[in-house]
C-alpha positions, 0 to 999 in steps of 0.5 A, a space after each residue: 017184915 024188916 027181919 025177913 029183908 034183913 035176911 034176904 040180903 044176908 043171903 045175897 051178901 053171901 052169894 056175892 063174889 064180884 070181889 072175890 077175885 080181886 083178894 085173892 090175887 091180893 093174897 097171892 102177891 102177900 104171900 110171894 112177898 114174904 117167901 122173897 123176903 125170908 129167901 133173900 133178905 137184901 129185899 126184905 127192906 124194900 118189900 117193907 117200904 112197898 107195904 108201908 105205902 099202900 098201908 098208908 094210902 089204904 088208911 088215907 082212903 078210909 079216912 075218906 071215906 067215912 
């Protein structure tokens, strides 16, 4: 019985996608940093220091969160 439920909710996490949106809007804004940076590389040092921040507020966050 527990390999059905296992399934099933196998099955339900595949369906899911409430979040969906959110990463690729997330990729798109990744990938229009970096088409900056390689076009003007006087942004390039400021893209870096923005992406610095949020790696180090997401790892904060994981920390927290286990």
């Amino acid at each position: 019985m527990t390999r059905i439920n296992n399934l099933l909710l196998t099955l339900k996490i595949w369906k899911d996608t409430k979040g969906q949106d959110l990463i690729e809007y997330a990729l798109m804004a990744g990938f229009v940093a970096v088409a900056a940076g390689a076009i003007m590389p006087s942004v390039s040092n400021s893209i870096s220091t923005i992406f610095s921040k949020i790696a180090s507020s997401m790892t904060s966050a994981a920390a927290q969160g286990s």
